[in-house]
PyMOL Python script that loads the backbone (N, CA, C, O; Angstrom):
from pymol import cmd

cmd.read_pdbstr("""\
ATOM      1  N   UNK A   1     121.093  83.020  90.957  1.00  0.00           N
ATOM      2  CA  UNK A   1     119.824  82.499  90.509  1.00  0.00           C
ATOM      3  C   UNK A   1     119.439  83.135  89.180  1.00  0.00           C
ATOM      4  O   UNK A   1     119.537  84.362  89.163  1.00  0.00           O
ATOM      5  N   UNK A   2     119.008  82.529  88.035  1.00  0.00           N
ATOM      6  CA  UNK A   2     118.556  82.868  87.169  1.00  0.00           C
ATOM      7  C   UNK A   2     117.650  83.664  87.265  1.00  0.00           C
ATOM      8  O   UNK A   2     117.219  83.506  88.407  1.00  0.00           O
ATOM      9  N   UNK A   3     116.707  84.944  86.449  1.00  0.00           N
ATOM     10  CA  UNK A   3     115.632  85.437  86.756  1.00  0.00           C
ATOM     11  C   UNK A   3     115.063  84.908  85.689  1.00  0.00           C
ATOM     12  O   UNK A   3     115.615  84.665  84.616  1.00  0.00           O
ATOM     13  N   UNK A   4     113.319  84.626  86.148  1.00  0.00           N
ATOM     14  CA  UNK A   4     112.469  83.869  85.053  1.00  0.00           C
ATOM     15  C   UNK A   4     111.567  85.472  84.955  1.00  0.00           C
ATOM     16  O   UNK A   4     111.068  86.257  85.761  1.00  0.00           O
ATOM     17  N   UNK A   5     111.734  85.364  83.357  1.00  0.00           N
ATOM     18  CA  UNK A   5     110.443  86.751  82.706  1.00  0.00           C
ATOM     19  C   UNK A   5     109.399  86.038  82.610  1.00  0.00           C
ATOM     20  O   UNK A   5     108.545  86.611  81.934  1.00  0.00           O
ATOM     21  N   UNK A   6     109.052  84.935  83.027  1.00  0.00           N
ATOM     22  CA  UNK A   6     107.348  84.336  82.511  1.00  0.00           C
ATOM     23  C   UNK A   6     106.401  85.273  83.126  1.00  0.00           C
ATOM     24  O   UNK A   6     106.027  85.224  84.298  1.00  0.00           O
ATOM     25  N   UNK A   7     105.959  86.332  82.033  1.00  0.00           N
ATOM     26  CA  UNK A   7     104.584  86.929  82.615  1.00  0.00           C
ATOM     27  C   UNK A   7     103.410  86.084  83.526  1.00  0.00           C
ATOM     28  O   UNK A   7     102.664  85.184  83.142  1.00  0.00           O
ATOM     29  N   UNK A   8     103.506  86.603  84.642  1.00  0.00           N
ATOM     30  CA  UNK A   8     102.636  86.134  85.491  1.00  0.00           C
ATOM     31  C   UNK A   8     101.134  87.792  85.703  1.00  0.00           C
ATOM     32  O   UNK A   8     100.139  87.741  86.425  1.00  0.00           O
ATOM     33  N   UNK A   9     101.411  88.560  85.121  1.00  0.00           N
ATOM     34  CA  UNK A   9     100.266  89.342  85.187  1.00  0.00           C
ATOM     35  C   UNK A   9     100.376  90.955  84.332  1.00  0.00           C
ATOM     36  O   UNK A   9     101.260  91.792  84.514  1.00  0.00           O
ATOM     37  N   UNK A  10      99.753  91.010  83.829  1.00  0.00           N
ATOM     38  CA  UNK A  10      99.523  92.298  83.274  1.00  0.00           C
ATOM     39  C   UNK A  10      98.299  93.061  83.814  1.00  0.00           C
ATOM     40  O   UNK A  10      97.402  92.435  84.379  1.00  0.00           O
ATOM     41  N   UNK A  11      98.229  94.607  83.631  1.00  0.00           N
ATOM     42  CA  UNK A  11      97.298  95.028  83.765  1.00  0.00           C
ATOM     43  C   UNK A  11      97.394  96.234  83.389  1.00  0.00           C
ATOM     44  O   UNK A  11      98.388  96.540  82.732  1.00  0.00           O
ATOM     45  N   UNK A  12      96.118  97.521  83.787  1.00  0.00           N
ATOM     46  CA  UNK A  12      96.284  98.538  82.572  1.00  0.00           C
ATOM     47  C   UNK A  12      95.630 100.015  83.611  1.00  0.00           C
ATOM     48  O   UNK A  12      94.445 100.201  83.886  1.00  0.00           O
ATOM     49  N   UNK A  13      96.404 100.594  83.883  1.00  0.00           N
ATOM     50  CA  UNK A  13      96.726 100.905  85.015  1.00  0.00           C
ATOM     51  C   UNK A  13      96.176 102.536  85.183  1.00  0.00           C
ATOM     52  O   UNK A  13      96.461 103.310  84.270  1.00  0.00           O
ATOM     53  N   UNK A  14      95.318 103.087  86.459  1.00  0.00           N
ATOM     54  CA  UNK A  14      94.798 104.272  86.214  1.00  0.00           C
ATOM     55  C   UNK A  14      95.114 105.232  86.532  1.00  0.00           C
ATOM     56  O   UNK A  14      94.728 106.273  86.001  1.00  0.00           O
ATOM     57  N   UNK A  15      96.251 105.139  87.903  1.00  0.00           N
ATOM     58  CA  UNK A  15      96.436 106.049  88.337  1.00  0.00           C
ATOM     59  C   UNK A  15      98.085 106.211  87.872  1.00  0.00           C
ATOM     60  O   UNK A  15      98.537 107.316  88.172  1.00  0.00           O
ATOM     61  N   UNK A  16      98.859 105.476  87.327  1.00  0.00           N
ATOM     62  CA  UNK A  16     100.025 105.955  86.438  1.00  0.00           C
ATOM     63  C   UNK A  16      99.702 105.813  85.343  1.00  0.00           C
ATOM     64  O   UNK A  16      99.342 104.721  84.904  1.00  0.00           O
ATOM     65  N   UNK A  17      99.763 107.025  84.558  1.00  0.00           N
ATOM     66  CA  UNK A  17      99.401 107.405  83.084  1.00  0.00           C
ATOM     67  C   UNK A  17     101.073 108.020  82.544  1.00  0.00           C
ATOM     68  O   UNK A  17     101.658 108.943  83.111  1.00  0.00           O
ATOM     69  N   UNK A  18     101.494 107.422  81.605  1.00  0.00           N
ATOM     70  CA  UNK A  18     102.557 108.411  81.311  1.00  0.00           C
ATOM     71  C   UNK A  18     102.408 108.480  79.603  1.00  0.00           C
ATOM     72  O   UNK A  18     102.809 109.502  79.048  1.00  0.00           O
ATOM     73  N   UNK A  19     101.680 107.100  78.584  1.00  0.00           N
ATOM     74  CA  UNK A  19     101.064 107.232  77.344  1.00  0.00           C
ATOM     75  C   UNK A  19     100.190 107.631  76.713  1.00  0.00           C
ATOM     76  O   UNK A  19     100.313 108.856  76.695  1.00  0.00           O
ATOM     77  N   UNK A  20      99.232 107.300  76.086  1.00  0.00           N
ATOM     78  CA  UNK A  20      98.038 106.809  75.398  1.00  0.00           C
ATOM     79  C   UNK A  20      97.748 105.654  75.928  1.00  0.00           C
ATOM     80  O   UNK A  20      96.601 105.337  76.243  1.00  0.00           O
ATOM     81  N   UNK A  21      99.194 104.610  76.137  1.00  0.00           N
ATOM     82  CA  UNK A  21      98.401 103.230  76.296  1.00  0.00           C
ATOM     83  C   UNK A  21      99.404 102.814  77.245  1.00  0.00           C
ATOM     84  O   UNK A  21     100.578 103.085  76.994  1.00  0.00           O
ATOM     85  N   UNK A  22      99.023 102.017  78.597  1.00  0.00           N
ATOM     86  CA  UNK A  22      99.831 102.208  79.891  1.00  0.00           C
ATOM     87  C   UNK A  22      99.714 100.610  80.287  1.00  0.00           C
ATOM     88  O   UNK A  22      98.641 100.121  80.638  1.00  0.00           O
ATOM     89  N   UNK A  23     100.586 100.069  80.219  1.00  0.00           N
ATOM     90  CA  UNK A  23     100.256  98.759  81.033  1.00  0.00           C
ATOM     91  C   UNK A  23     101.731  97.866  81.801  1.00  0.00           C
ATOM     92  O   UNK A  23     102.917  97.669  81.534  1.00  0.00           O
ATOM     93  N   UNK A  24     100.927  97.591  82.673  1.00  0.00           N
ATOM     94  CA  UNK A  24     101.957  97.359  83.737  1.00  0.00           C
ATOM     95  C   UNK A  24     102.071  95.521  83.798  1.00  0.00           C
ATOM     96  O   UNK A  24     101.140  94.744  83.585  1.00  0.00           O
ATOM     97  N   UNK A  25     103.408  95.186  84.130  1.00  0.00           N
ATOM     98  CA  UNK A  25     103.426  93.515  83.793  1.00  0.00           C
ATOM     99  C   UNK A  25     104.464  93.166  85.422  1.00  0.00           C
ATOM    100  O   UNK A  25     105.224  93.706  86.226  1.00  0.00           O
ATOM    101  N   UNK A  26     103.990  92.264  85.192  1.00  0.00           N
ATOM    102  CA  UNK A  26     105.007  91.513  86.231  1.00  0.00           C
ATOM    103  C   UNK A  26     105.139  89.772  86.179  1.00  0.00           C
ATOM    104  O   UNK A  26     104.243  88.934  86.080  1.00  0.00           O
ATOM    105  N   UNK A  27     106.621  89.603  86.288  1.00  0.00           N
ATOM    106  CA  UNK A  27     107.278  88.183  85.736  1.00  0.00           C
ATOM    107  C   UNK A  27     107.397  87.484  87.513  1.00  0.00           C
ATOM    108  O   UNK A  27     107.522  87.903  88.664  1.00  0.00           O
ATOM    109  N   UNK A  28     107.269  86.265  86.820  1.00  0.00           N
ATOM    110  CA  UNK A  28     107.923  85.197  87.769  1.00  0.00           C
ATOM    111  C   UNK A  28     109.336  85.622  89.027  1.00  0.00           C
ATOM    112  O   UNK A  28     109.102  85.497  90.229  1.00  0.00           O
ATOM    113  N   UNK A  29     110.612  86.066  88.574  1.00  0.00           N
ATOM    114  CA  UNK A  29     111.341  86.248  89.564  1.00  0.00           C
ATOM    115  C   UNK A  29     112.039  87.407  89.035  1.00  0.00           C
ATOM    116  O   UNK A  29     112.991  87.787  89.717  1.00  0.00           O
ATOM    117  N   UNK A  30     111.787  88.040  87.993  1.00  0.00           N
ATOM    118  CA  UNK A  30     112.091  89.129  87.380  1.00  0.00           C
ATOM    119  C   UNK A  30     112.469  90.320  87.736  1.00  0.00           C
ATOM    120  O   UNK A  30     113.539  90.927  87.786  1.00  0.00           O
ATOM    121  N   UNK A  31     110.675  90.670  88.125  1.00  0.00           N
ATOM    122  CA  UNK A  31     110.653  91.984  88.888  1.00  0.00           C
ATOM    123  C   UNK A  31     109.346  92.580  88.265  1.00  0.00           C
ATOM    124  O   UNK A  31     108.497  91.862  87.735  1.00  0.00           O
ATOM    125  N   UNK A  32     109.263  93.646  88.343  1.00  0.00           N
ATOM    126  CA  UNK A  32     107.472  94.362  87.567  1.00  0.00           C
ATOM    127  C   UNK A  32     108.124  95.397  87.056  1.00  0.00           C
ATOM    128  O   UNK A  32     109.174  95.875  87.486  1.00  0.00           O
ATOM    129  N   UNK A  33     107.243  95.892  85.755  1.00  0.00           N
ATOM    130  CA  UNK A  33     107.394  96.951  84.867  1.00  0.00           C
ATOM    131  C   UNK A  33     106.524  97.604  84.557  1.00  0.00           C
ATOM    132  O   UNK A  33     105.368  97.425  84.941  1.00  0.00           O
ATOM    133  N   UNK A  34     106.951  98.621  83.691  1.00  0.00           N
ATOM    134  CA  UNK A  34     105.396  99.211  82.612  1.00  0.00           C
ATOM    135  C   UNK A  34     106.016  99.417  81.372  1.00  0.00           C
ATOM    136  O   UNK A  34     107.237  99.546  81.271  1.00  0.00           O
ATOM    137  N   UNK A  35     105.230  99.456  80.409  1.00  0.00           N
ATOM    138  CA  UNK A  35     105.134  99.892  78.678  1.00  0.00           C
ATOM    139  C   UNK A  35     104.301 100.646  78.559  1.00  0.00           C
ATOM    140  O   UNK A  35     103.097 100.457  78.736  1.00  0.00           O
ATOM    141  N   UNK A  36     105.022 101.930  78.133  1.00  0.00           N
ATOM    142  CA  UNK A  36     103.933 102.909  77.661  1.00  0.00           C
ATOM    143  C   UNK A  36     104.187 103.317  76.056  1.00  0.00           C
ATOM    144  O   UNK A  36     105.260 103.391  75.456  1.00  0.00           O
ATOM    145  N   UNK A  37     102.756 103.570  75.545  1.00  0.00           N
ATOM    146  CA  UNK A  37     103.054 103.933  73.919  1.00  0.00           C
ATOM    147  C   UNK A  37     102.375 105.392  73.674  1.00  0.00           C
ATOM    148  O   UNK A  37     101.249 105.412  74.172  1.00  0.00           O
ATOM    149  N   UNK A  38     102.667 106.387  73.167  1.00  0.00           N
ATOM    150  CA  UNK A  38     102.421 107.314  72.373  1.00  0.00           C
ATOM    151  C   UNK A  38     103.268 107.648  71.309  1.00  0.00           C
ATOM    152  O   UNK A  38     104.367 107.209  70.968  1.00  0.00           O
ATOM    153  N   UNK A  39     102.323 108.763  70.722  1.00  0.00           N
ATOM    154  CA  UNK A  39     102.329 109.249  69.450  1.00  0.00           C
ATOM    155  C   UNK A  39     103.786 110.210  69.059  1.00  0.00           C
ATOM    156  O   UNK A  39     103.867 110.940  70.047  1.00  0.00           O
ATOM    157  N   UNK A  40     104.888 110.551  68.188  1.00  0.00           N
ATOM    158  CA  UNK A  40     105.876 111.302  68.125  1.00  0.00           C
ATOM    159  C   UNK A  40     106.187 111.440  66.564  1.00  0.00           C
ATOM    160  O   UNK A  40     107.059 110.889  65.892  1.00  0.00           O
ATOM    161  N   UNK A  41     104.815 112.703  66.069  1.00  0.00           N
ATOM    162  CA  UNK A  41     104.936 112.838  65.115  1.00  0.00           C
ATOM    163  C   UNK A  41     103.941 111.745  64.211  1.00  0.00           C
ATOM    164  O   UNK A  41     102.908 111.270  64.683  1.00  0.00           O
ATOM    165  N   UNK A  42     104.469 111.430  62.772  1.00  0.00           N
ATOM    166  CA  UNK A  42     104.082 109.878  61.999  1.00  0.00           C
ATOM    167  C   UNK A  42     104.283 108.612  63.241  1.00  0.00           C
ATOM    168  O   UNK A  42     103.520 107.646  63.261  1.00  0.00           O
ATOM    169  N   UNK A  43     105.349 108.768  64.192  1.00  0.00           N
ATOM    170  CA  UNK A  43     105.685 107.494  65.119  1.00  0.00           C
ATOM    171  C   UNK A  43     105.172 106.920  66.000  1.00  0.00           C
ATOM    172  O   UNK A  43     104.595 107.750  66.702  1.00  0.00           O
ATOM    173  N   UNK A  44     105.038 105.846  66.409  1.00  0.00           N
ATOM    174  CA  UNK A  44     104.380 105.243  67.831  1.00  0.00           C
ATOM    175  C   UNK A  44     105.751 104.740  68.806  1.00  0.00           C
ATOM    176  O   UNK A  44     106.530 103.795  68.681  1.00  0.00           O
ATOM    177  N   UNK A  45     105.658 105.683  69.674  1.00  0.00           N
ATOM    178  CA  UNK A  45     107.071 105.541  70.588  1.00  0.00           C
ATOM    179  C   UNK A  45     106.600 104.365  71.690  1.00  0.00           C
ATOM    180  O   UNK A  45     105.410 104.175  71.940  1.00  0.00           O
ATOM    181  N   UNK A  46     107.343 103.839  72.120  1.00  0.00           N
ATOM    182  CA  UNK A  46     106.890 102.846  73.070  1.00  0.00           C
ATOM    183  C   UNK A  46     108.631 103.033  74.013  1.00  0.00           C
ATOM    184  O   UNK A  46     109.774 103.014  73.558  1.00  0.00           O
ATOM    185  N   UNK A  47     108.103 103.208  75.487  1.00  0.00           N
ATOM    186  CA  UNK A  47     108.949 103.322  76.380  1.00  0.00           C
ATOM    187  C   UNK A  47     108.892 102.044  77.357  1.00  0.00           C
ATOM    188  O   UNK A  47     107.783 101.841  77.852  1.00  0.00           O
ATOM    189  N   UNK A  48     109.522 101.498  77.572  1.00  0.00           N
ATOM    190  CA  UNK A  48     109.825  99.947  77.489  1.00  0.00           C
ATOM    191  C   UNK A  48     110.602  99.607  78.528  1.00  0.00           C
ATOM    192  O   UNK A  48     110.696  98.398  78.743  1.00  0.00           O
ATOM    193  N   UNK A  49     111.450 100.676  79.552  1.00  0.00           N
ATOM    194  CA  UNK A  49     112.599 100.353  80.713  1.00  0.00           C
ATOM    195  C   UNK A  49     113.044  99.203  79.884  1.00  0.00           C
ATOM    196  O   UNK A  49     112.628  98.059  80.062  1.00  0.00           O
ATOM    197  N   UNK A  50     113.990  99.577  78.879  1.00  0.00           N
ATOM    198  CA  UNK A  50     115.153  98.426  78.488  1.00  0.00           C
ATOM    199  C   UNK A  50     114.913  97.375  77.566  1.00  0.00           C
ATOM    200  O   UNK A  50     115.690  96.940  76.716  1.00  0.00           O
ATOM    201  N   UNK A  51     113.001  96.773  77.993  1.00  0.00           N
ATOM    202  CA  UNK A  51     113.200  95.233  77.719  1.00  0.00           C
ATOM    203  C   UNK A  51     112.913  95.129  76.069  1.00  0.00           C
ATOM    204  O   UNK A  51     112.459  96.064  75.411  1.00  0.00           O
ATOM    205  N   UNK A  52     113.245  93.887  75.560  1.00  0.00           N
ATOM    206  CA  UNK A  52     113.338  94.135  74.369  1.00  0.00           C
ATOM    207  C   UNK A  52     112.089  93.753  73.588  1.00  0.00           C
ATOM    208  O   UNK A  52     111.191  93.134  74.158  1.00  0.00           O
ATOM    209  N   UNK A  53     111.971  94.190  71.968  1.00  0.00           N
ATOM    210  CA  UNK A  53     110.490  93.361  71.247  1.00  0.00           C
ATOM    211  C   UNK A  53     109.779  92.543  71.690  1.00  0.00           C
ATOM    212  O   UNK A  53     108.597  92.718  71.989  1.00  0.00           O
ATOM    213  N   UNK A  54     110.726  91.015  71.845  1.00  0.00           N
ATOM    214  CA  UNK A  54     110.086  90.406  71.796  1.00  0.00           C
ATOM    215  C   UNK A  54     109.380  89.999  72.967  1.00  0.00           C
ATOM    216  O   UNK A  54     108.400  89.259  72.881  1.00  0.00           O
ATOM    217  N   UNK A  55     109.988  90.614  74.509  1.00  0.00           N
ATOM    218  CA  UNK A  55     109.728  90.645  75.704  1.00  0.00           C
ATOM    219  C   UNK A  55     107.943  91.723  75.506  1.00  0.00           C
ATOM    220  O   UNK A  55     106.861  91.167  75.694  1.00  0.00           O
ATOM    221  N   UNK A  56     108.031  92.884  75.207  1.00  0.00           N
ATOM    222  CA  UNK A  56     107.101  93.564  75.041  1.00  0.00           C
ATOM    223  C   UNK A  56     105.862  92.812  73.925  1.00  0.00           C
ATOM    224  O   UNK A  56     104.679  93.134  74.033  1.00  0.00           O
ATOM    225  N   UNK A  57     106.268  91.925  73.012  1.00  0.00           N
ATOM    226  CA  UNK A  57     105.105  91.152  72.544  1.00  0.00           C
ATOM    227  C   UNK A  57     104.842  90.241  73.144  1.00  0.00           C
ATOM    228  O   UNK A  57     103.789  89.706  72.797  1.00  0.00           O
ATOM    229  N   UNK A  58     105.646  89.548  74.385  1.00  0.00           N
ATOM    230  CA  UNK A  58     104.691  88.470  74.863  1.00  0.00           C
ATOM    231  C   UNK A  58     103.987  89.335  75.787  1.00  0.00           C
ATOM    232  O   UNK A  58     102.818  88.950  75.811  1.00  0.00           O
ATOM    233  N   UNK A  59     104.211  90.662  76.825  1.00  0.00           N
ATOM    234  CA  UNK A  59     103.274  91.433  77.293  1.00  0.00           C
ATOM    235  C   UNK A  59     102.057  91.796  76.529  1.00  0.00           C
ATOM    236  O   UNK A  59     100.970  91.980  77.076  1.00  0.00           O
ATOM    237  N   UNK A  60     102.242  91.887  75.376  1.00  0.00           N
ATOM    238  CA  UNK A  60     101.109  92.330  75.030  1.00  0.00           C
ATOM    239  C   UNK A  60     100.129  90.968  74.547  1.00  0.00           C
ATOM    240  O   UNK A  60      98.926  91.182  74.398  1.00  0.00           O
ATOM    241  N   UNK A  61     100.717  89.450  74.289  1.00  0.00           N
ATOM    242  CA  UNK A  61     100.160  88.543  73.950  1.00  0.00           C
ATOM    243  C   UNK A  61      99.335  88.139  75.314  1.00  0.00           C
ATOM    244  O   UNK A  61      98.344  87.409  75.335  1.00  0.00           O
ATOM    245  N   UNK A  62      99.946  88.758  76.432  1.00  0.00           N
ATOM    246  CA  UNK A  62      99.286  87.724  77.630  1.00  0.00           C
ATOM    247  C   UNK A  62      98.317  88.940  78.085  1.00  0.00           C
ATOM    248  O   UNK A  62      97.578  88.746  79.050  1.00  0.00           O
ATOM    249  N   UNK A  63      98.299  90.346  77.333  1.00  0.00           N
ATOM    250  CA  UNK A  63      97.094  90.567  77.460  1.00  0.00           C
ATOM    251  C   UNK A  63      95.842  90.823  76.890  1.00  0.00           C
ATOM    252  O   UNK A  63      94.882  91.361  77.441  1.00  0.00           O
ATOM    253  N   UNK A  64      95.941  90.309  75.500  1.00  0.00           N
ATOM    254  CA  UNK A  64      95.218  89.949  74.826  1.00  0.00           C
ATOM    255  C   UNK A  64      94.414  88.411  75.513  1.00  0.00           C
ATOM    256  O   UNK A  64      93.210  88.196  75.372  1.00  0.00           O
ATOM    257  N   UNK A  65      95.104  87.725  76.047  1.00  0.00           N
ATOM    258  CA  UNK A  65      94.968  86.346  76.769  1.00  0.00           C
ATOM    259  C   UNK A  65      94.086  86.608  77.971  1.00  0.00           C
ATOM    260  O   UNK A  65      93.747  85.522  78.442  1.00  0.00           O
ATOM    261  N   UNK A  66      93.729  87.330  78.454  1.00  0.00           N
ATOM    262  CA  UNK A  66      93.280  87.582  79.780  1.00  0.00           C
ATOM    263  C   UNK A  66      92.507  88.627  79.466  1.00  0.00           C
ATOM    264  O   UNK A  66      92.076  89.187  80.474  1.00  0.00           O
ATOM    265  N   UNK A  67      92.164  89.107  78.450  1.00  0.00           N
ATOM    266  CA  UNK A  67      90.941  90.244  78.224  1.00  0.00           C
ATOM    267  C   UNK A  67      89.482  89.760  77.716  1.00  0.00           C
ATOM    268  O   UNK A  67      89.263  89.053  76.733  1.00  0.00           O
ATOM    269  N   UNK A  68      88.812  90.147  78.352  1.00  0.00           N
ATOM    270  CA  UNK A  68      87.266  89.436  78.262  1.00  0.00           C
ATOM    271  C   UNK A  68      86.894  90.755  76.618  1.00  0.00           C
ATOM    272  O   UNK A  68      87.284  91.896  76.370  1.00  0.00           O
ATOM    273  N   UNK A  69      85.921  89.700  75.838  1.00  0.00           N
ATOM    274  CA  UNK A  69      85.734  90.485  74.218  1.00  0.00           C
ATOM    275  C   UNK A  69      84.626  91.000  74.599  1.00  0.00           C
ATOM    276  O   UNK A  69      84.085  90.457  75.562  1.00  0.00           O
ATOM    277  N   UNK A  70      84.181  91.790  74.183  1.00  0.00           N
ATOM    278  CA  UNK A  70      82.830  92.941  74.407  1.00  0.00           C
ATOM    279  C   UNK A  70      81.748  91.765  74.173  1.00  0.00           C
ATOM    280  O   UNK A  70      80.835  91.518  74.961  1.00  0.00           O
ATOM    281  N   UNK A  71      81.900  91.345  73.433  1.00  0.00           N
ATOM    282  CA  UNK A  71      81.525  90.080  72.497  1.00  0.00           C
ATOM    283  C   UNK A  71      80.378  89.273  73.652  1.00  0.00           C
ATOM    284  O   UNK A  71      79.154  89.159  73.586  1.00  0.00           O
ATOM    285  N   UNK A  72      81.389  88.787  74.713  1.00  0.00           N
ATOM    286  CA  UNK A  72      81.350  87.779  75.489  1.00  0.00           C
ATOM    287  C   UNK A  72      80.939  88.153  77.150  1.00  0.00           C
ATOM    288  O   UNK A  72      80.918  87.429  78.145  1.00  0.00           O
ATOM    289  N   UNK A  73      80.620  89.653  76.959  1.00  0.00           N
ATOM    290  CA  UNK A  73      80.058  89.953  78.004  1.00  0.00           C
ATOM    291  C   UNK A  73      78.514  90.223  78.011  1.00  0.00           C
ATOM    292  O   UNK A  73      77.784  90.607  77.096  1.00  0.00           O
ATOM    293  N   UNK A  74      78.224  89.900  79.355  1.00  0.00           N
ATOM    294  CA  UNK A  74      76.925  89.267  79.862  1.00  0.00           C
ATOM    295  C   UNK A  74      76.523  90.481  80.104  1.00  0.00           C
ATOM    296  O   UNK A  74      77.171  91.166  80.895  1.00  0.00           O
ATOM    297  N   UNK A  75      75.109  91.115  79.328  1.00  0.00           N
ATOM    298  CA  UNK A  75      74.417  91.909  79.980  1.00  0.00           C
ATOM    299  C   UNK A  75      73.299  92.065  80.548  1.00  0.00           C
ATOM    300  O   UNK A  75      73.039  93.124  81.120  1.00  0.00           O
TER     301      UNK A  75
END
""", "prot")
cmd.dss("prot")
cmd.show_as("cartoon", "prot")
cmd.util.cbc("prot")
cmd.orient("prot")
C-alpha cells in the first residue's frame, strides 16, 4: 500500500518540548511526527525525523491554515 503524507493535523505541543518551536503533525496513512527548531549559533536547526523541505513546509502551511489571528478573536 502506498503511504499518503496528506497532513491531516498539526499541533503545538506542551508537554514534549525538545526546541524553541515544537510541533507535532500527523498524515493520512503515513504515521505522526514532530519538527522541532532551535537556535545553533547564527543557525536555525530544525530536527525533522528524516522528512524533507518541502514535507516540513506543507507542515508548517497547514498550520498557518488552522491558526485563529489575534486579529479575529472575540473578546
Amino acid at each position: 500500500m502506498k503511504r499518503d503524507f496528506t497532513i491531516i493535523g498539526v499541533s503545538l505541543p506542551e508537554d514534549y518540548r525538545e526546541g524553541l518551536i515544537d510541533i507535532s503533525w500527523r498524515t493520512k496513512t503515513a504515521g505522526f511526527g514532530h519538527l522541532s527548531f532551535h537556535n545553533e549559533g547564527n543557525d536555525i536547526i530544525c530536527s525533522s525525523e528524516g522528512m524533507s523541505k518541502d514535507f516540513i513546509k506543507t507542515v508548517l502551511n497547514h498550520l498557518v491554515d488552522i491558526a485563529i489571528l489575534d486579529s479575529e478573536v472575540k473578546k
